[in-house]
GUVEX-465575 format. One record per residue (C-alpha): chain; x, y, z. Coordinates in steps of 0.25 Angstrom, whole numbers, plus 5000, padded with zeros to 4 digits. Each point is the difference from the previous one (the first is absolute). Layout:
<recs>
{A, {X, Y, Z}}
...
</recs>
This chain:
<recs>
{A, {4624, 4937, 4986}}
{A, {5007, 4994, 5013}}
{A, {5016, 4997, 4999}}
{A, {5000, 4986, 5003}}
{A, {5016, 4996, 5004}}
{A, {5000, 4992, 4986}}
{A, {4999, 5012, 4992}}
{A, {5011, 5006, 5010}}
{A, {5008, 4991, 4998}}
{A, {4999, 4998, 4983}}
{A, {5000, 5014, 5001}}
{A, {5013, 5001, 5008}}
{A, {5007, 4989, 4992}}
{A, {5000, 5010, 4988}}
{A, {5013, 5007, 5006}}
{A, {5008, 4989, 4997}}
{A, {5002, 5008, 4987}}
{A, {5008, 5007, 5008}}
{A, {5010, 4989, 4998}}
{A, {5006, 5006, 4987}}
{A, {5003, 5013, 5008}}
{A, {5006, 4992, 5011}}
{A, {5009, 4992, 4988}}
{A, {5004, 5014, 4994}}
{A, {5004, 5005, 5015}}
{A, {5008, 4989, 5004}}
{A, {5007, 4995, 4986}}
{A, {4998, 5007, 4988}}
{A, {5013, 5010, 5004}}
{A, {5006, 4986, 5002}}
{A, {4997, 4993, 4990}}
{A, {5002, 5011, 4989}}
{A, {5015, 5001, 5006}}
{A, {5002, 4987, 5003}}
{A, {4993, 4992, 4990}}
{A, {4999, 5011, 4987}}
{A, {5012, 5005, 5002}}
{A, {4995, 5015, 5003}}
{A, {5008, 5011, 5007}}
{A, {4994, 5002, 5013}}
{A, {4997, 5016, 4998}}
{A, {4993, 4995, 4988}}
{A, {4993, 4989, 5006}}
{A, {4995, 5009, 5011}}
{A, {4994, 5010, 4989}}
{A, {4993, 4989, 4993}}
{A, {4992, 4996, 5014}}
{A, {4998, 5014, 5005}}
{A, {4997, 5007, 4988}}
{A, {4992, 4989, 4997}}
{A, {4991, 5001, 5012}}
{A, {5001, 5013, 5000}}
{A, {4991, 5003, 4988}}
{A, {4990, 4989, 5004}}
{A, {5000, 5009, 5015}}
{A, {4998, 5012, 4991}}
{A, {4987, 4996, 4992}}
{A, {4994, 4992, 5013}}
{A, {4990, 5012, 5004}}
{A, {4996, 5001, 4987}}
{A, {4996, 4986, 4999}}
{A, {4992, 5003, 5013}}
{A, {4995, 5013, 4994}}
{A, {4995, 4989, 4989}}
{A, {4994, 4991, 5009}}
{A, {4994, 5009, 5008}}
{A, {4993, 5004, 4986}}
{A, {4998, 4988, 4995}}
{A, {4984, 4995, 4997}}
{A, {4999, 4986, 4997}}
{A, {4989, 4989, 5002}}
{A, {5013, 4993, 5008}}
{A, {5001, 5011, 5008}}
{A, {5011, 5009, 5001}}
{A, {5013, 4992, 5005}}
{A, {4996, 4987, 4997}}
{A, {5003, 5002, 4984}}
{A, {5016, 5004, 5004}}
{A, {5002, 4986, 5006}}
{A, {4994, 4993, 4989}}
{A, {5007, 5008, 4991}}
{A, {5014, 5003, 5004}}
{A, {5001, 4986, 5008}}
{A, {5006, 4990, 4990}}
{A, {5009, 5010, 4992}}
{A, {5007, 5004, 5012}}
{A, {5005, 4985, 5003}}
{A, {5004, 4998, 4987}}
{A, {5008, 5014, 5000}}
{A, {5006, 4996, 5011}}
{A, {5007, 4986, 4996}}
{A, {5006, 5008, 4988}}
{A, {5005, 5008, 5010}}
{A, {5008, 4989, 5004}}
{A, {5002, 4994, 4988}}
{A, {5016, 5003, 4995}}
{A, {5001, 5005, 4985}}
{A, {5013, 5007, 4994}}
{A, {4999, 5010, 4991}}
{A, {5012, 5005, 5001}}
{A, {5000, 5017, 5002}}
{A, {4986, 4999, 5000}}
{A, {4999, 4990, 5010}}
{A, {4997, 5011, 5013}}
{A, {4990, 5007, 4991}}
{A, {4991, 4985, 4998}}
{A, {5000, 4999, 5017}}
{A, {4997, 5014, 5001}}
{A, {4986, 4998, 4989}}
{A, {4997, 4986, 5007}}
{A, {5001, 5006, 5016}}
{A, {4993, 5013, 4995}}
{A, {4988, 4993, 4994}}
{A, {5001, 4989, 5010}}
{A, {4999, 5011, 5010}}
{A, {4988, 5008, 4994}}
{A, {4991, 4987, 4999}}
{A, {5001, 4996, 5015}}
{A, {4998, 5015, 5004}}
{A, {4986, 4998, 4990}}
{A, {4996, 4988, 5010}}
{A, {5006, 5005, 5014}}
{A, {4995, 5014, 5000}}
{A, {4984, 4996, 4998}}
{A, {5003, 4988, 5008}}
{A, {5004, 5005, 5013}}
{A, {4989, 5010, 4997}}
{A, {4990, 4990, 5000}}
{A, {5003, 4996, 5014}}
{A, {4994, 5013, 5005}}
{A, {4986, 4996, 4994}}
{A, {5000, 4985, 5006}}
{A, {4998, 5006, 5014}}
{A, {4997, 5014, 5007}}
{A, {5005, 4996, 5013}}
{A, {5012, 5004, 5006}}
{A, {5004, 4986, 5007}}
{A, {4997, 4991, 4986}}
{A, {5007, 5008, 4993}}
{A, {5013, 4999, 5009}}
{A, {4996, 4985, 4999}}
{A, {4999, 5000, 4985}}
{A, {5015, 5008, 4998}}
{A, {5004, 4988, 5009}}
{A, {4995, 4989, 4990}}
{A, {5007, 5008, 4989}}
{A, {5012, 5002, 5008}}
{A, {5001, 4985, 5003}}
{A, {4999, 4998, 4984}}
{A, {5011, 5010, 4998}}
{A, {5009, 4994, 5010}}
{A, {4996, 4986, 4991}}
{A, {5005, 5008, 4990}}
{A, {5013, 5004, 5005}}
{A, {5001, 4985, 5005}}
{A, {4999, 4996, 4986}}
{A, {5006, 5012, 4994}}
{A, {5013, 5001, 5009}}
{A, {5002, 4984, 5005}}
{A, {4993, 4989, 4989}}
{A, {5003, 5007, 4987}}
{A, {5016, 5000, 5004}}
{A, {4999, 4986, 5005}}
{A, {4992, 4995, 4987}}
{A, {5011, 5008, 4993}}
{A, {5011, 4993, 5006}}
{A, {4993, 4987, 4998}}
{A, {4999, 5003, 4985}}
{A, {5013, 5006, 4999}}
{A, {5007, 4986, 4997}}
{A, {4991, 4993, 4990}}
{A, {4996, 5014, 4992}}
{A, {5011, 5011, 5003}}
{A, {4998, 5010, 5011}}
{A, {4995, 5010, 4989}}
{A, {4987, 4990, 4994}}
{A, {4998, 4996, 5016}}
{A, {4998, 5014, 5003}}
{A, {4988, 5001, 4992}}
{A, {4995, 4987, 5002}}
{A, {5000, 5004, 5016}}
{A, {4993, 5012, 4997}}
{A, {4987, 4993, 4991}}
{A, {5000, 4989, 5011}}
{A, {4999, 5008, 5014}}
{A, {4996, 5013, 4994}}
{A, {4993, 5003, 4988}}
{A, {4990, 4988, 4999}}
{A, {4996, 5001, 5015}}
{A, {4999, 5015, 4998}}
{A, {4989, 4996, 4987}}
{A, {4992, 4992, 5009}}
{A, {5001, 5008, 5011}}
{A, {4996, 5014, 4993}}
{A, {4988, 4991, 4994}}
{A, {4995, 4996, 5013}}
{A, {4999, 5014, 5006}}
{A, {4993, 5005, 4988}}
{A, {4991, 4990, 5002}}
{A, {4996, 5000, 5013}}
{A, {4996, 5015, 5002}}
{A, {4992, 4998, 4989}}
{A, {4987, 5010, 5003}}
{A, {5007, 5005, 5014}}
{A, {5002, 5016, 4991}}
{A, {4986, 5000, 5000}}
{A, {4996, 5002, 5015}}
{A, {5011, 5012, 4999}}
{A, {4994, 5015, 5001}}
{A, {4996, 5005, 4986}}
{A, {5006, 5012, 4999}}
{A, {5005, 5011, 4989}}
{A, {5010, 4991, 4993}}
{A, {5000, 5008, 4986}}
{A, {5005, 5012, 5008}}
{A, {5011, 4995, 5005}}
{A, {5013, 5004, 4993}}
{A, {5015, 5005, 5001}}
{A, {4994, 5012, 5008}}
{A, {4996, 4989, 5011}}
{A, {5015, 4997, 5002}}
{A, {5002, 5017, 5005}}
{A, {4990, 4998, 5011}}
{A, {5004, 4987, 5005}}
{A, {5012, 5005, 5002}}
{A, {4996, 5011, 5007}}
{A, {4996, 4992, 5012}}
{A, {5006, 4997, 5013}}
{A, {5000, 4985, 5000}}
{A, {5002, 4997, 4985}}
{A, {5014, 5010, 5002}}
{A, {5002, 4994, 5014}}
{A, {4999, 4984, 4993}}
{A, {5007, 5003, 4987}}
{A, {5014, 5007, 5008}}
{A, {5001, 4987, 5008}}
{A, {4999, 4992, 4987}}
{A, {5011, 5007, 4995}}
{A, {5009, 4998, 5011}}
{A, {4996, 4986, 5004}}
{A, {4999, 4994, 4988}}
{A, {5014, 5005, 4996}}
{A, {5007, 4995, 5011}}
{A, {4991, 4987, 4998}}
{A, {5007, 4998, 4984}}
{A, {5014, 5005, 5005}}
{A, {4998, 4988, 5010}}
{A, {4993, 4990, 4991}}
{A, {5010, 5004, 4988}}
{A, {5013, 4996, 5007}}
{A, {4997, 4988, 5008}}
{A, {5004, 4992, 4990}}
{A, {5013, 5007, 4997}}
{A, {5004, 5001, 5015}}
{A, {4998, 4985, 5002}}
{A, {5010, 4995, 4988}}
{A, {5009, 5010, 4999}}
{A, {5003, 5005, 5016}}
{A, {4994, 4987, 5006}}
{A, {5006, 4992, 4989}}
{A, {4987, 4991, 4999}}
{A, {4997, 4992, 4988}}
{A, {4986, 5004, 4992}}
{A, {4993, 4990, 5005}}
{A, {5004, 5003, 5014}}
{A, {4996, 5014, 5000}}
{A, {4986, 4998, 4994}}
{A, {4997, 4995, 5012}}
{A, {5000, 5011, 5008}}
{A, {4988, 5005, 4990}}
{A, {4995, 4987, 5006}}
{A, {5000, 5004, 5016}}
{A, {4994, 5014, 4995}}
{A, {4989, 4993, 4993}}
{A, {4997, 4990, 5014}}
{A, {5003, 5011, 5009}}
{A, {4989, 5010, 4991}}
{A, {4991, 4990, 5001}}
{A, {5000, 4996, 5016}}
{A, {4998, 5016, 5001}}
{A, {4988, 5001, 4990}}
{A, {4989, 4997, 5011}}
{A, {5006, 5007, 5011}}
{A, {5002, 5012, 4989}}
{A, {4984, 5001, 4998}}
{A, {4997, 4997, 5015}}
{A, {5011, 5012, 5005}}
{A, {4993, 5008, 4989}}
{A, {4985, 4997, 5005}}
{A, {5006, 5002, 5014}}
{A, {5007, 5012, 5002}}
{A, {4999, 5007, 4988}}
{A, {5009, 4998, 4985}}
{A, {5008, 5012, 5003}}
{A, {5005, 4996, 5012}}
{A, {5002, 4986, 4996}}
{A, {5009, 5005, 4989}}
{A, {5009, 5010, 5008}}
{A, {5003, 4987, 5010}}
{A, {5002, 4991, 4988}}
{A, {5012, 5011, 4995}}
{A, {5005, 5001, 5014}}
{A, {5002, 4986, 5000}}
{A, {5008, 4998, 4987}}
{A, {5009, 5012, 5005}}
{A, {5005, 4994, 5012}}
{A, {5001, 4985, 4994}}
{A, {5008, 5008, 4989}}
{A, {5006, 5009, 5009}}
{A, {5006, 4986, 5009}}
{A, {5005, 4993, 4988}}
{A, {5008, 5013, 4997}}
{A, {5005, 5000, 5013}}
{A, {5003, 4985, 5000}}
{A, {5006, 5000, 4986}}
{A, {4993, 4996, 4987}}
{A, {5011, 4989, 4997}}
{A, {4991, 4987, 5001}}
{A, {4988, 4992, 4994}}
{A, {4994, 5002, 5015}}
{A, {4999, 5014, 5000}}
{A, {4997, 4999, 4984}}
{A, {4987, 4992, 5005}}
{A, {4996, 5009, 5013}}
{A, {5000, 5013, 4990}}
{A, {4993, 4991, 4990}}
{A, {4988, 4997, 5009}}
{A, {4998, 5013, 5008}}
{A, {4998, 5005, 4987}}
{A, {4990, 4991, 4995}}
{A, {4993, 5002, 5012}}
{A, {5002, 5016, 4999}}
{A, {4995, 5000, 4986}}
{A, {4987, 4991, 5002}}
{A, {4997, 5010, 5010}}
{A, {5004, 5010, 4991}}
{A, {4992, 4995, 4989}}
{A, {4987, 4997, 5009}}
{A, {4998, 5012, 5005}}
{A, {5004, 5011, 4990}}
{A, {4990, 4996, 4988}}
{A, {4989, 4997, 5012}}
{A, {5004, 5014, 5002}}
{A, {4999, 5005, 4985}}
{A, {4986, 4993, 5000}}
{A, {4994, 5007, 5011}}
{A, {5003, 5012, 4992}}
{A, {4990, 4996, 4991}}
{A, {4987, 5004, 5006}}
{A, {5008, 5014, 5005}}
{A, {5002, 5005, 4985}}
{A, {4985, 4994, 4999}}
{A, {4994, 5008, 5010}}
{A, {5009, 5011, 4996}}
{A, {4999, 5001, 4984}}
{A, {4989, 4992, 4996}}
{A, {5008, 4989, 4995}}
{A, {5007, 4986, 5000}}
{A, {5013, 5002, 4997}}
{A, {5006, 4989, 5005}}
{A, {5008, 4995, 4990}}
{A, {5007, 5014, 5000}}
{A, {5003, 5001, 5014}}
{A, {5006, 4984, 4997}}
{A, {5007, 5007, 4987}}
{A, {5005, 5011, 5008}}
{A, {5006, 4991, 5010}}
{A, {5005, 4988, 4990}}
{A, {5008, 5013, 4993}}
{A, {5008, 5003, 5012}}
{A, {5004, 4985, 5002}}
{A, {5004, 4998, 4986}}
{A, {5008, 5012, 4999}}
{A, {5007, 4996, 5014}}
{A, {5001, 4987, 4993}}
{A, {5007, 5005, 4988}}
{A, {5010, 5010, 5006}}
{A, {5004, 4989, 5009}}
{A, {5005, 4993, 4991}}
{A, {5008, 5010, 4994}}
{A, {5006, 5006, 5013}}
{A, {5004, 4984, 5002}}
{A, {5006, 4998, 4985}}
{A, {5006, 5014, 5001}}
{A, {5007, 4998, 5014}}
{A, {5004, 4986, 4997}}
{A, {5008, 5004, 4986}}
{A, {5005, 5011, 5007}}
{A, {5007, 4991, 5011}}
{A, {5003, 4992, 4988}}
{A, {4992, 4988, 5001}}
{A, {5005, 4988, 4991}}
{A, {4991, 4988, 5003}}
{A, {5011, 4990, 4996}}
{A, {5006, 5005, 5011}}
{A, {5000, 5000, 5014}}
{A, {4996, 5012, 5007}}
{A, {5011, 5013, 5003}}
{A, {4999, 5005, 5013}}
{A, {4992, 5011, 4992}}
{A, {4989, 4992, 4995}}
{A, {4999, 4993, 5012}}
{A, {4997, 5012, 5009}}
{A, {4990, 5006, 4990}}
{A, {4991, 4984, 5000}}
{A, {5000, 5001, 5016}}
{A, {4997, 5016, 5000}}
{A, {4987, 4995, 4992}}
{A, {4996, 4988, 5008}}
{A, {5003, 5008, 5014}}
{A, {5000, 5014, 5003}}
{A, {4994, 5007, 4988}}
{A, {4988, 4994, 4998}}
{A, {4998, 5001, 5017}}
{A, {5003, 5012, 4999}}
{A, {4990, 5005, 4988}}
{A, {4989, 4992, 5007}}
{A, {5001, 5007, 5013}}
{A, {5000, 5013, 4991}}
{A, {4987, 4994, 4994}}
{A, {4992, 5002, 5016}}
{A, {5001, 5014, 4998}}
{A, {4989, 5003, 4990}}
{A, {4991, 4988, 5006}}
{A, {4998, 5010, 5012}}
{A, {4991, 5010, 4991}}
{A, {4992, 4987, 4997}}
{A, {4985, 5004, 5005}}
{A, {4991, 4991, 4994}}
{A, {4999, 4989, 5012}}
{A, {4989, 4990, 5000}}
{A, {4989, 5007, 5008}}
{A, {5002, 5011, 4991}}
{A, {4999, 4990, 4988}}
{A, {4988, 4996, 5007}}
{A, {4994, 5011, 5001}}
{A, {5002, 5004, 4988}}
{A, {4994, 4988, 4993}}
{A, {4986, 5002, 5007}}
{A, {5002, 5014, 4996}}
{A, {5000, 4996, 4985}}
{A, {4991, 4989, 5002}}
{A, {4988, 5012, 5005}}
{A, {5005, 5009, 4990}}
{A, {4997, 4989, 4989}}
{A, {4986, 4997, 5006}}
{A, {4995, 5013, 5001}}
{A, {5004, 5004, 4984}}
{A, {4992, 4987, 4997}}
{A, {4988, 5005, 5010}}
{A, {5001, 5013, 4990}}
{A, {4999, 4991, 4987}}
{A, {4987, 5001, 4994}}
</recs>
């Protein structure tokens, strides 16, 4: 079947799931301390260990769909599935309750099953992308579309669920106004939205290789990882994407307490990182056709490092810098995003020609565990620092606390992004290697159907 730009784009508009991830990573530490009432260590626990066990069983939900036999195909039944109880999972998040002692074990259940679910949806979801198209360039153009969903996401997520909240604060309470917010802007698009996906790629599995599905299993996991480009893709997730949460995590809390911005105020910087991803979405995919996705990712973190690298030197002490950080990391991250899952689907006809086998959705698993364990420690390393400094979020900000929020927008995560460079340069899967390697696979497949009886 051809890949028509509409089932791109219903395809790509799936990711806004990633809307509840976003939430977690910009509030849910602020609003279990501030809103709940919870110590900011165990706030921090909640959210990382939370995403931590979804991380943990994300390969074998690829190992799952990988295996999977079904008349719907095998990724398509996840979405279908997973879809709706994901939203709903995610408004309890945010929906405040007391139950006294017990009160931190109720968050904890809810985040953990809530994170499980959207793992069951995005793991065989982003796998899927890889079976839409075999061309190198669509599918840098594909990851855009998903990326431009995402930064919607992080639009809706970061800016429109704070502003409902402050506009529902008055008449409900700022607790019922949270959770109304959330339904609104996140978990009813997020319905619709998985819906559509799951509908548009309706018989797109099918043109797929049919290969030995039944064989994969746990064992698959050891041999991936024994390949250069899978170890070379996964180190620069687990570096990246921690500096990314650090960043993401504290933005937030670096605006109100050392800018001394109201909420409302500092959501909009989640606002410019939205517009700013969005305006680097098409050059993104066109750098990416052009002079290779590696390359234009090493020039994405290079950019970020010297914009963060300025406002250091300039002094974080300002919404203007605030709002320049804010933007070069949306553009950074878009970039980020475009190119490294284009990068994770072109390792699927390698591990094709090489085993025998589709494993897409493990190679995705692999890759979605090392961002959800950078996104759970994150958050622990930033509740952990920020009791230690002896954070009071009645308070303003000690010298402490304030030197800790500008470490984490400036100089740590630069810093852990330009360490990130180093594994990409073992990258050797480029795209007239990925080339070749498809018509390689292509005259492999016609010749075992030329020796079929």
């Amino acid at each position: 079947m051809r890949l028509t730009t509409g089932v791109s784009t219903a395809y790509g508009l799936g990711s806004f799931i990633r809307v509840g991830e976003n939430l977690i990573g910009f509030y849910l530490l602020f609003y279990l301390t501030t809103e709940v009432g919870l110590p900011a260590g165990t706030a921090g626990l909640i959210s990382g260990a939370s995403v931590l066990l979804g991380a943990l069983l994300s390969p074998a939900i690829g190992v799952v769909s990988d295996r999977s036999r079904s008349r719907w195909g095998r990724r398509r039944p996840f979405l279908l599935i997973a879809g709706v109880p994901t939203m709903v999972l995610l408004a309890l998040l945010f929906t405040k309750v007391d139950f006294g002692g017990a009160t931190s074990t109720y968050y904890f259940v809810v985040a953990a099953a809530y994170i499980i679910a959207y793992y069951c949806f995005l793991v065989p979801y982003d796998a899927l992308g890889a079976v839409l198209t075999e061309d190198a360039g669509r599918r840098a153009t594909i990851r855009a579309i998903c990326t431009a969903a995402l930064y919607l996401s992080v639009l809706v997520g970061g800016f429109l669920v704070l502003q409902l909240q402050t506009l529902f604060a008055p008449t409900y309470g700022t607790a019922t106004a949270w959770t109304f917010a959330v339904v609104l802007s996140c978990s009813l698009p997020g319905v619709v939205f998985a819906l559509l996906a799951w509908r548009a790629t309706r018989g797109y599995e099918s043109q797929g290789a049919v290969l030995d599905e039944s064989s994969v299993s746990f064992k698959s996991v050891g041999r991936v990882l024994r390949m250069r480009p899978v170890i070379v893709i996964l180190v620069w997730a687990l570096i990246y994407f921690f500096a990314n949460a650090v960043l993401a995590g504290t933005i937030v809390y670096a605006a109100v307490y050392v800018l001394g911005l109201d909420e409302g105020t500092a959501s909009t910087l989640f606002l410019i990182s939205a517009l700013a991803t969005f305006v680097s979405v098409a050059p993104a995919a066109f750098l990416a056709r052009r002079i290779g996705k590696r390359a234009t990712l090493v020039y994405a973190i290079i950019f970020f490092v010297i914009v963060a690298g300025i406002v250091l030197l300039v002094g974080f002490n300002g919404y203007a810098q605030a709002a320049v950080l804010a933007g070069a990391f949306g553009v950074t991250n878009s970039i980020a995003l475009v190119c490294s899952y284009a990068m994770v689907y072109d390792l699927r006809e390698v591990t094709e020609l090489r085993f025998g086998q589709d494993l897409t959705a493990l190679l995705v698993g692999l890759f979605t565990l090392l961002i959800g364990v950078t996104s759970s420690f994150a958050p622990v390393v930033i509740g952990a620092l920020l009791e230690a400094a002896a954070f009071d979020p009645m308070s303003a900000a000690s010298p402490a606390v304030a030197s800790v929020l500008v470490a984490f927008q400036t100089w740590v995560p630069a810093g852990l992004l330009l360490l990130s460079v180093v594994p990409l340069a073992f990258w050797n899967v480029n795209e007239r290697r990925h080339a070749a390697i498809v018509e390689e696979l292509r005259t492999a497949q016609v010749e075992v159907g030329h020796a079929s009886p």
